[in-house]
PAVO-717549 format. One record per residue: residue in one letter; z, x, y of N, C-alpha, C, O in turn. Coordinates in steps of 0.1 Angstrom, whole numbers, plus 5000, padded with zeros to 4 digits. Layout:
// PAVO-717549
AZXYZXYZXYZXY ...
***
This chain:
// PAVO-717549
X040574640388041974660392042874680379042474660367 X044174730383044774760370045674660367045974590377 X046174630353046374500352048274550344048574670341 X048874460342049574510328051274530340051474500351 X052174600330053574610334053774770332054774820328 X052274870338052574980340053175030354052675110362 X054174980355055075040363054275010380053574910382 X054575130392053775110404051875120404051275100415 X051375140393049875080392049574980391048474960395 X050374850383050074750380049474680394049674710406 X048874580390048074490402049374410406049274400418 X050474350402051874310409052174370419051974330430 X052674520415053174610421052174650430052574670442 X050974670427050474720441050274620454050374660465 X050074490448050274390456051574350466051474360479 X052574320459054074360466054274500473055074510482 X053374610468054074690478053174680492053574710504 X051774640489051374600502052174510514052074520526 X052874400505053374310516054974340519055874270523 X055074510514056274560516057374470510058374440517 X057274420497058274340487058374430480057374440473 X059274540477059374650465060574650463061274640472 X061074660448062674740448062174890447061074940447 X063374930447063675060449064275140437065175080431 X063775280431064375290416065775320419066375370429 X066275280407067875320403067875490410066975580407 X069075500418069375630417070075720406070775670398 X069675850406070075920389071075940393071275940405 X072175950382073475970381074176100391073476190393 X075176090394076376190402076076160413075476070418 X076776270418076776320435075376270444074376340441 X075176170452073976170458074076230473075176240478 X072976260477072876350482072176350499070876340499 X072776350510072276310525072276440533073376500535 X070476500540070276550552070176500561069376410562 X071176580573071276510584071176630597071876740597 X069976560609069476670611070776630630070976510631 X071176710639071576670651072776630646073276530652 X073476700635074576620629076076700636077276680632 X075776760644077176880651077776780658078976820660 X077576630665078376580676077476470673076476460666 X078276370683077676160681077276100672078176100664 X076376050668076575980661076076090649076876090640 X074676180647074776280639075776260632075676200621 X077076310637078676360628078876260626079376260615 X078876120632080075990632078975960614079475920604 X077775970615076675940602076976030588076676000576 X077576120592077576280583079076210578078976180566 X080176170585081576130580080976010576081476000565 X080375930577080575840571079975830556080575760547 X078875900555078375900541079376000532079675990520 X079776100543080876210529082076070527081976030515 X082576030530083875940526083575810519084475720518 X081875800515081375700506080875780494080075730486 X081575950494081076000483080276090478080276160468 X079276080492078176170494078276330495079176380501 X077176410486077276540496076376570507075176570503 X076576600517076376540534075476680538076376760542 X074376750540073976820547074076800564073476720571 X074876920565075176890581074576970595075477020601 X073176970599072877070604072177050618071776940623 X072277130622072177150642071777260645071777360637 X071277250658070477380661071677490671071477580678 X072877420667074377490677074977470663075077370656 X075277650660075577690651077477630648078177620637 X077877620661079377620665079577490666080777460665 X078677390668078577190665078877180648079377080642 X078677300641078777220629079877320622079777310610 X080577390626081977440622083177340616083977390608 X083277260616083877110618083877080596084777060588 X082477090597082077050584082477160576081677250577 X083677190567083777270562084577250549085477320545 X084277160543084877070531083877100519082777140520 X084477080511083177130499081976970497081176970488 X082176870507081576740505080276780515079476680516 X079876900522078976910529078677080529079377170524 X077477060535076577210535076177180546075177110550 X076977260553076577310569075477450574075577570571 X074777400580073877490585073077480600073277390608 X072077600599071577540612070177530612069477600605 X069577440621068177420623067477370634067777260639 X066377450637065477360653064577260646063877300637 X064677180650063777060640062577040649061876940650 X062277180660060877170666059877330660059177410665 X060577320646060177490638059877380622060477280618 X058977430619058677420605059477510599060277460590 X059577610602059977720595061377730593061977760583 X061777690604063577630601063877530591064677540581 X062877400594062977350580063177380569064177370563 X061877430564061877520555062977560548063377530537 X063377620557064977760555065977650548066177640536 X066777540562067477470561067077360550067977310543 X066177340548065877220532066077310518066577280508 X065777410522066277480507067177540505067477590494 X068177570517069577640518070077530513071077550506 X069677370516070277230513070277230499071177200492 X068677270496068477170478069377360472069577350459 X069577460476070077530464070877440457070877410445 X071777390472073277330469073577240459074477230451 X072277170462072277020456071677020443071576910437 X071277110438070377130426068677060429068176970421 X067877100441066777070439066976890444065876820443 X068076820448068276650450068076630467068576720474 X067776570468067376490480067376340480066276280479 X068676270480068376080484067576080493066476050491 X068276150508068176070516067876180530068376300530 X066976120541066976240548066876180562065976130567 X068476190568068076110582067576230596067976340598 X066676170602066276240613066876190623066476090629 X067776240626068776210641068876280652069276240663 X068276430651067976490661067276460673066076480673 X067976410684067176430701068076420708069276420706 X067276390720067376430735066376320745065376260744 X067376340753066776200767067176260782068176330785 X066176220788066476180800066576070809065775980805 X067276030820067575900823066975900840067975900848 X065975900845065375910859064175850859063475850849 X063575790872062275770872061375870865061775990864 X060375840860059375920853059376060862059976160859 X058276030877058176120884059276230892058876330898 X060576210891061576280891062076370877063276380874 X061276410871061276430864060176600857059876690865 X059976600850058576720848058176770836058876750826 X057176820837056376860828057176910815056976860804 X058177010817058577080811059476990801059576990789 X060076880812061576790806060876700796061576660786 X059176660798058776560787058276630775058376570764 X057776780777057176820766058876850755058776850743 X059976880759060876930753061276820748062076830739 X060876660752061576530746060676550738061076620729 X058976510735058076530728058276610713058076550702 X058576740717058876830708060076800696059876810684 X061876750704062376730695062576590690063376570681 X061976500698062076340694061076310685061276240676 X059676370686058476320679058076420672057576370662 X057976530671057176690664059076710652059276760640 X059776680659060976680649061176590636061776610625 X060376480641060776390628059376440620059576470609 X058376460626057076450621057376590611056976590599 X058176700616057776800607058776820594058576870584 X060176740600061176660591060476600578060576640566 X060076530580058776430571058076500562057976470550 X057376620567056376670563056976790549056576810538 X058376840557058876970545059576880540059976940530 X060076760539061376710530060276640520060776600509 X059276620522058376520516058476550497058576460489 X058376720492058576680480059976710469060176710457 X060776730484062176730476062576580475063276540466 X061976490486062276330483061176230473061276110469 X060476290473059676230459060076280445059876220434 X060676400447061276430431062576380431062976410420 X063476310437064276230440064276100436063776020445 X064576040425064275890425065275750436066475750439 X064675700438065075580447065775630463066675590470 X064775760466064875850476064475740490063875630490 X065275830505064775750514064675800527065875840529 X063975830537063675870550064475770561063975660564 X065275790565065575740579065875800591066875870591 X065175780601064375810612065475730626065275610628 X066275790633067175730642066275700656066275780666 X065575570656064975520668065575490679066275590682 X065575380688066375300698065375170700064275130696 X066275140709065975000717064874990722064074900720 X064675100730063475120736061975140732060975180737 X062375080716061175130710060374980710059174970709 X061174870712061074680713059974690723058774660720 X060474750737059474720752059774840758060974890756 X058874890765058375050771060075020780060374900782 X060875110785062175070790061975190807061475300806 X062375130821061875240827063175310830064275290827 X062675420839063875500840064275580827065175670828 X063475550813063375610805061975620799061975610786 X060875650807059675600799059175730791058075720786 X059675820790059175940782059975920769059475900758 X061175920771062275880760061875780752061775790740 X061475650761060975540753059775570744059575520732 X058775650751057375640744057575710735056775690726 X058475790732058975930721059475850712059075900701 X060175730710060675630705059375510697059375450686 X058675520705057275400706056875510688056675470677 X056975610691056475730680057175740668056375780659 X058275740662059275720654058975610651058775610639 X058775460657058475370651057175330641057075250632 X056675400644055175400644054975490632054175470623 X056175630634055675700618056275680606056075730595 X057275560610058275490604057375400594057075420582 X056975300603056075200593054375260583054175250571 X053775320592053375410585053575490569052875490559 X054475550572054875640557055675520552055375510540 X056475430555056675320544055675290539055675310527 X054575240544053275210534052675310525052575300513 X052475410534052375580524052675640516052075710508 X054175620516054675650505055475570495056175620486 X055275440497055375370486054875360476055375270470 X053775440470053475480457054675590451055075600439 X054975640458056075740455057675720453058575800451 X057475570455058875510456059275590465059975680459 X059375600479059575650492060275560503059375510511 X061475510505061175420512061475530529062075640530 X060575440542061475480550061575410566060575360571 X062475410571063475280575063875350591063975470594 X064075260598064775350615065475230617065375120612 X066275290626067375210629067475220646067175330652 X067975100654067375140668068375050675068374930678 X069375150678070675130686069975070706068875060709 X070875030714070775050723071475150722071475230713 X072775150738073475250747074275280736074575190728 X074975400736075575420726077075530734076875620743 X077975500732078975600738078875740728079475770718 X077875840738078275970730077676040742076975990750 X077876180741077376260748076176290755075976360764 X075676220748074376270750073776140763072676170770 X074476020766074875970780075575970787075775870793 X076576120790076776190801076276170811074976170810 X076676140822075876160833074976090838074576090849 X074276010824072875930829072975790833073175690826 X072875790846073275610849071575580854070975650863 X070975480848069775360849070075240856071175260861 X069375110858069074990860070174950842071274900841 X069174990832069774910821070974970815071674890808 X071475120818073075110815073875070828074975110829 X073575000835074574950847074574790843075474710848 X073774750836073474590836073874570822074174450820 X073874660812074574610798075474710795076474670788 X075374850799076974900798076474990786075474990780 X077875120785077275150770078275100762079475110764 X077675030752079174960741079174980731080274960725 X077875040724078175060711078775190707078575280715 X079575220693079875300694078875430683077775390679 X079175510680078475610669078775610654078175650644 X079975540655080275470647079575340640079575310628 X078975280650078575110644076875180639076475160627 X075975270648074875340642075175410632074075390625 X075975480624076275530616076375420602075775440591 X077175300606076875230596075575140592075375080581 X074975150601073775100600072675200597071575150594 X072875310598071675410587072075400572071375370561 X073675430576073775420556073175280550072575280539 X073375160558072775050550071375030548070874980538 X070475090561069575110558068975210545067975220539 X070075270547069475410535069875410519069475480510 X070775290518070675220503070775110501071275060492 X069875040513069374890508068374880494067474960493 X068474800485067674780472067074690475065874700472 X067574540482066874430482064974460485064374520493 X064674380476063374370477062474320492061374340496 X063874250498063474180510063574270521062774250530 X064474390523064874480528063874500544062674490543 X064574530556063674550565063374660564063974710555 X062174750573061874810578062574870590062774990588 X062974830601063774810613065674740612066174630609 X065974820616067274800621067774790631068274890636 X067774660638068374670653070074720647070474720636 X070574740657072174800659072774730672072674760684 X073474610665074174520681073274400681072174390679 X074174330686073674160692072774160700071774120696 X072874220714071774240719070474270715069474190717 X070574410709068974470704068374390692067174370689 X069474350685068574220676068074150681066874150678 X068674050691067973950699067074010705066073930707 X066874130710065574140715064874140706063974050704 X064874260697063974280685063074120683061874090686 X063974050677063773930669062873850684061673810682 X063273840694062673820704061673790704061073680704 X060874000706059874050709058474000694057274010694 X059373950685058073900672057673770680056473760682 X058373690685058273550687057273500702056373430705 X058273600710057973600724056273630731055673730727 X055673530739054273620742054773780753055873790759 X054173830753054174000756054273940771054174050777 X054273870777054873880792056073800794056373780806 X056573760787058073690783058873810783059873830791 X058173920772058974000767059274070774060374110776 X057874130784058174190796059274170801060374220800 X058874040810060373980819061374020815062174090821 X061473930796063174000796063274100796064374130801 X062574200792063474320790063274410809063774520812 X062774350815062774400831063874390833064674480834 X064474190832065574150838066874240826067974270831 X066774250819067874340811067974490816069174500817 X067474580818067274700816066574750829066774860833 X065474630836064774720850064974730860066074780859 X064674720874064874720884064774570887064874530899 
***
């Protein structure tokens, strides 16, 4: 083993970063720099404002060219992108880094889509399109941003989960399991790319007041309501996306609630957790 105060080889360092104890490098000086993908409306935009008015320059992009009209300040680089296209990536990460000179902090994956119905009311078509931009979006997010955020020092991936990622949720079980996946590539590439000084982090709102729960009434938005706003998610990516502490989570609940569950679901045996989250959210 390697021994000594060579930086992330040392036997310390590799040790800590196994038990996920790492700081994070100093970011290089000026303008730092945030992609944000689903950023034209909810919380996307409420995430996009919040980091430009801390400073940031804000990539703001959507696959509705006319969602991101809005963003037209010199604090952001508006564009557009399907985050179920490699090839859009592509486009839209380097239309980003011309801007930025080659910098990438931070790259939140916020783009999706749900539906709110029994599974079987539902179809083929409606799960493979959640599939595509909840799980194949972050995954290919991940994959092109990968060496503009390692040439990035104290660079970071955040990945916009939910609630539903705690206990399978019904009435949304495709949504959820799409969710189950984000978590999952979340922890993952934190371990992966912590040689690279990579951190990367999800944050996992319940109901949230924004568009995109239109119309959808469940068991568990009738029994807890939607209260959070896109605003309070917004502030909980940015903290996730320049936390330093060594102790720093992985997971971000968003709200009293989904903490308690979160925190719950470590403690709880797996048919506790069931229960609660039935009696919260199920039939």
């Amino acid at each position: 083993m390697t021994s000594g105060s060579d930086g992330k080889n040392s036997t310390i360092d590799v040790l800590t970063r196994k038990l996920g104890l790492r700081s994070r490098q100093q970011r290089r000086g000026g303008q730092p720099t945030v992609f944000i993908t689903g950023s034209g409306r909810g919380i996307g935009r409420a995430t996009a404002e919040y980091f430009a008015r801390n400073g940031w320059k804000v990539g703001v992009f959507d696959i509705d060219a006319d969602a991101v009209s809005w963003a037209s300040g010199p604090e952001y680089v508006a564009g557009v992108i399907d985050v179920t296209s490699p090839e859009s990536w592509e486009k839209a990460l380097a239309q980003f880094a011309e801007a930025t000179g080659d910098r990438l902090d931070v790259l939140v994956n916020n783009a999706g889509i749900l539906y709110g119905t029994p599974f079987m009311e539902a179809s083929f078509a409606r799960d493979s399109a959640l599939a595509d931009v909840n799980i194949k979006g972050v995954y290919f997010g991940a994959r092109a941003a990968f060496d503009l955020l390692r040439n990035t020092p104290g660079s970071a991936m955040v990945n916009v989960a939910s609630a539903s990622a705690i206990y399978g949720t019904p009435e949304m079980a495709t949504y959820s399991s799409t969710k189950f996946a984000v978590r999952g590539i979340t922890e993952a590439l934190d371990q992966e790319w912590a040689a690279e000084d990579i951190v990367v982090r999800s944050v996992w709102p319940l109901y949230v007041k924004t568009a995109m729960l239109d119309g959808v009434s469940t068991s568990g938005t009738s029994r807890q309501g939607v209260n959070l706003t896109a605003e309070d998610v917004a502030k909980k990516v940015f903290t996730a996306a320049t936390a330093t502490n060594p102790l720093a989570p992985v997971h971000y609940p968003v709200g009293l609630k989904t903490t308690l569950l979160y925190h719950g679901a470590h403690f709880a045996p797996s048919r506790v957790s069931r229960a609660l989250n039935s009696l919260l959210v199920g039939d």
